[in-house]
N, C-alpha and C positions, 0 to 999 in steps of 0.2 A: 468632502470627497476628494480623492485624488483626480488628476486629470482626469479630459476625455482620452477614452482610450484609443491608444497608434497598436494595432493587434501586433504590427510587421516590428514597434519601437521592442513593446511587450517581451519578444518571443526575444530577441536578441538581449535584455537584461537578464533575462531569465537563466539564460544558457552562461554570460557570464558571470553571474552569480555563484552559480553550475561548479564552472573551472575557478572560482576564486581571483578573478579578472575586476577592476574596479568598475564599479555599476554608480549612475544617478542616482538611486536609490534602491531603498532595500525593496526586490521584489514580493507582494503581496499576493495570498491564493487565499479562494474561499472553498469550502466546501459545506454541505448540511444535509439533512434529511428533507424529505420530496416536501412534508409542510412547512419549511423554512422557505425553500424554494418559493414554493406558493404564495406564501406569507410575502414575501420580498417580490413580488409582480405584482401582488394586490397593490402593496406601500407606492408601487410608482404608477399604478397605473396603466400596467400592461396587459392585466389579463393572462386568458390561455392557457398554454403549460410550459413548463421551463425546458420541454424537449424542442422546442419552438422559438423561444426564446433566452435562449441563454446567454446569446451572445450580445441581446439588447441591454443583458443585466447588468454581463460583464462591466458594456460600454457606460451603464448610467453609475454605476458603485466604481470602477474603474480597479478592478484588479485584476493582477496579469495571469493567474491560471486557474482555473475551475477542475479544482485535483477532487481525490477518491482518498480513499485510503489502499490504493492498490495501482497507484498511475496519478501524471503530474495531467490528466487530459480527460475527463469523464466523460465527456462526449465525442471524443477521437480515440477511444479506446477500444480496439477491435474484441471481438468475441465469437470463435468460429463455433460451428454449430456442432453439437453433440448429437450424433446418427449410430450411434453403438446399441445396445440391447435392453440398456437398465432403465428402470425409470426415474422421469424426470420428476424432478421441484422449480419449477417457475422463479421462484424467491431465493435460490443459490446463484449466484451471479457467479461465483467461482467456481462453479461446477463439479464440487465434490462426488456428488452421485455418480461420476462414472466411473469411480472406485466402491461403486459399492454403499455409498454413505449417505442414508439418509436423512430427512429433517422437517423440521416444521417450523409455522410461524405466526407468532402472537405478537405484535408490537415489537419485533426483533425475531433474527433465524435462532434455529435450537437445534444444533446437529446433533446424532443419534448412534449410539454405537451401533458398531454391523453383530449383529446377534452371532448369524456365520461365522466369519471369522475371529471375531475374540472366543469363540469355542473350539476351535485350534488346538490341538496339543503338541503336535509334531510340526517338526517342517515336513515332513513328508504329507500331513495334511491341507498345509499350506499352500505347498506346488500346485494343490488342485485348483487354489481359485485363481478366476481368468483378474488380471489386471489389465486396464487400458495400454492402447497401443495408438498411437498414429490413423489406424483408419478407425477408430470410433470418433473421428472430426473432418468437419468440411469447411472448407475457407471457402467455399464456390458463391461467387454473385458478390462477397466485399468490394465494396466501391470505397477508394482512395479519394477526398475533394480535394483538389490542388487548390483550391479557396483554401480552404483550412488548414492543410498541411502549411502552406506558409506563413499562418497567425499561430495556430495551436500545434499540438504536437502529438500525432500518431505514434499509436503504443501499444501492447500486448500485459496483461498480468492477471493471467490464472491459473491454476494447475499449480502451483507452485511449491505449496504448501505443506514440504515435506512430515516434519513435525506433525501439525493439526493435522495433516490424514491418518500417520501411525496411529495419534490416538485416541480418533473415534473410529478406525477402522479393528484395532487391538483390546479397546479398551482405558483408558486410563489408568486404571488397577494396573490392569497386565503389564500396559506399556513399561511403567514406572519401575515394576518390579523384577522386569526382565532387560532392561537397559544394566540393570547392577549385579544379576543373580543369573540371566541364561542370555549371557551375551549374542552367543551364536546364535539363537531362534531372534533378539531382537536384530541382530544385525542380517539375517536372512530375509526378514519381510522391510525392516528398512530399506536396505539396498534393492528389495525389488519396487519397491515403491519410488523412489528414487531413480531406478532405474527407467520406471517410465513417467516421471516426469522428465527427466534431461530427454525421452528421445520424441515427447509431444513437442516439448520445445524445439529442438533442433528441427523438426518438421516444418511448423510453425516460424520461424526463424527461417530456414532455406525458403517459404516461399514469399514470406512477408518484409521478410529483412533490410531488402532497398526502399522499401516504400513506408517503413517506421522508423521512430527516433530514441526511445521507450521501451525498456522489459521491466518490469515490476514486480518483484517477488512477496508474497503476504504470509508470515509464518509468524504466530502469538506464541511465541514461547519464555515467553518473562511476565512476572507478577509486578503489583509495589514493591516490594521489596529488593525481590532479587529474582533469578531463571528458576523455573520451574524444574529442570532436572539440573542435574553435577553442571558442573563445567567439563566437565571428562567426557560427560554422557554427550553435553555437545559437539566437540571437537573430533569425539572419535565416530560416532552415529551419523553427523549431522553433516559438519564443516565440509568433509572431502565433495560432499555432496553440491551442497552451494558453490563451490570452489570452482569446481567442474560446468557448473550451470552456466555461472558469471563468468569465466575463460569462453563459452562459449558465446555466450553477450559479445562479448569485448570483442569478440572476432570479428563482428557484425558492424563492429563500431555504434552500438548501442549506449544510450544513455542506460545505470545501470540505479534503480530502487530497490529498498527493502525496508520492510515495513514490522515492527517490532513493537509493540505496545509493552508499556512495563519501567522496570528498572534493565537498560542492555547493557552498561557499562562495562559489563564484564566479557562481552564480545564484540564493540566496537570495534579494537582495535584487531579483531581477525575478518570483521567486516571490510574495514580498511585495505587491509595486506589483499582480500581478494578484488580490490577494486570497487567495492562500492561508490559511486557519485554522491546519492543523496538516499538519505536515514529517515525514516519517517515512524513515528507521530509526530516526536519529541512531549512525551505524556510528563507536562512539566509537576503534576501530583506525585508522581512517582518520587522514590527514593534518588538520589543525587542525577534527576534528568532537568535542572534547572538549565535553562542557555549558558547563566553566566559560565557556569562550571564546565558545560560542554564546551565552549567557546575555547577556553585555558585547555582544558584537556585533547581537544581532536579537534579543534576550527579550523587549522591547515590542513588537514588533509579530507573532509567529507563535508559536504550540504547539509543543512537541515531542514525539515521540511518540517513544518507546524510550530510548533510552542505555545501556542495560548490555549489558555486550559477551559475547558467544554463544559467543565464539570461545578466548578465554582466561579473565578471570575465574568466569564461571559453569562452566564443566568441570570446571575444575583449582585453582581458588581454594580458601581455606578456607573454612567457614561465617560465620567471625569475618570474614574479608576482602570478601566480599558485606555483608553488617552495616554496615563501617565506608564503607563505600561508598556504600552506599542512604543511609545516614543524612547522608552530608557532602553527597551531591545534595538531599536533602531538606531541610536547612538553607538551602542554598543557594537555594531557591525556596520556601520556606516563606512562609506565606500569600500568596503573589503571582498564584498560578496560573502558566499559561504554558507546563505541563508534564505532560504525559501519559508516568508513568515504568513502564518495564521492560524486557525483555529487547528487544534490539535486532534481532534477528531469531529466529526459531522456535528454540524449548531445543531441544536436541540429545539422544538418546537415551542419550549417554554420562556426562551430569549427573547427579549425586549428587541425591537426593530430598532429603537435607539442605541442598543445595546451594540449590537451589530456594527449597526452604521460609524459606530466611535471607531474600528477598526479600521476601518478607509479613512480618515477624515484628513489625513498628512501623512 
């Protein structure tokens, strides 16, 4: 195990890590699914639920931030209430339904195209449907713990997800085909979608802004391979969008995330140019998203947040072979900062407790 946990030493590696500032060591985050969680209070003997105690968990494994894959703070992560018209799904944490988008869920969410709108033919069809604004949300009754805010770190990220709403809101087909063939009908509902996520945020942001440290944007738009649409399709659909989000972060003096599963390579460096802090998954199965190479390529200028792979080393690996891993990443970034390390997406319930535990151990 690593030390016992100083929550106040924690927060302060973290943030230098952050800026690329020389750190004690490399700061470590865990994240998992709710039976991992579980699984990991039975193993010490705490019982109850991880909403209760997470912070004993922290302290008994001793890692410094209990991230998401949408926020470096899963349990200081605000989420104001949806009071708009549509209806709700419990199990979307990111609140896509108030554009319309519904979903279900079996052992994982399953969003659903909007029937409505991918039967669209016109923009002038388009104009008709209502997009979210500002008051379909209420920050009323959020309570700030100045216990916490001093250990962990209050933060915002939903809504964000320019991309993934076009297209389950459009369809996938459609989306795909009119990025390249009716630019102007995809660039009409992108930009209105876009539009009202910069100005939920910007809401959101004026009244929350002093009292968080965290905006987090979640947008899956890259495969193994490579992005799911051009590169062209990005920069020109997408980027001004982000662009404009994260300028408005920055105003706030926000820490700034983005969350990209896949191969991103190929937009790092416009991640960069608009300020990005810290990149997350780091889906090291993917195509050239190893550390070592991200290290060489972009370690001066951005964070990384994950790199251990969810999918094969921690299930099935030895304990030994997590060990000699953690450690060569760890050398590898040793006192530089740069690097926010752990499990590259949520532990799996099928992970060995010793499995796990090899991650904390030095």
């Amino acid at each position: 195990m690593l030390e016992k946990n100083n929550f106040d030493k924690n927060k302060q590696r973290v943030i230098s890590a952050i800026l690329h500032k020389p750190v004690d060591r490399i700061p470590i985050m865990y994240r998992g699914l709710d039976a991992v969680h579980q699984k990991l209070l039975d193993h010490f003997g705490i019982g109850g639920n991880i909403q209760d105690n997470w912070e004993e968990l922290m302290g008994l494994i001793g890692f410094d931030l209990f991230s998401t894959g949408n926020g470096i703070g899963k349990f200081t992560k605000i989420k104001p209430r949806y009071i708009g018209s549509r209806k709700r799904f419990d199990w979307d944490s990111n609140l896509f339904y108030a554009f319309g988008i519904e979903s279900s869920y079996d052992n994982g969410i399953k969003f659903l195209e909007n029937k409505e709108f991918s039967a669209f033919e016109t923009i002038s069809d388009m104009q008709k449907y209502d997009f979210p604004t500002p008051d379909d949300f209420s920050i009323e009754n959020i309570q700030i713990s100045e216990r916490l805010k001093k250990r962990h770190f209050y933060g915002i990220g939903l809504l964000g997800s320019i991309f993934m709403i076009s297209m389950y809101l459009r369809g996938a087909d459609r989306l795909m085909v009119e990025l390249l063939t009716e630019k102007k009908k995809a660039k009409y509902y992108i930009d209105k979608i876009g539009d009202a996520v910069y100005s939920i945020a910007e809401s959101f942001l004026k009244e929350l802004g002093e009292d968080i440290e965290f905006y987090a944007l979640w947008d899956d738009m890259a495969m193994q391979e490579n992005l799911m649409i051009p590169y062209e399709s990005f920069k020109n659909f997408y980027y001004p969008w982000y662009k404009k989000i994260f300028e408005l972060v920055k105003s706030h003096s926000l820490i700034s995330y983005f969350h990209i599963c896949g191969n991103a390579n190929l937009i790092i460096p416009d991640l960069i140019d608009i300020g990005i802090d810290i990149l997350d998954p780091i889906q090291t199965s993917a195509k050239d998203m190893e550390l070592v190479r991200l290290k060489k390529n972009y370690g001066k200028d951005i964070c990384f947040h994950g790199g251990i792979d969810v999918q094969k080393l921690l299930p099935m690996g030895k304990p030994e072979d997590i060990t000699e891993y953690v450690k060569k990443i760890k050398d590898l970034f040793s006192g530089e900062g740069g690097l926010l390390f752990g499990p590259s997406h949520d532990i799996t319930p099928d992970t060995p407790v010793e499995n796990i535990l090899a991650v904390y151990k030095g």
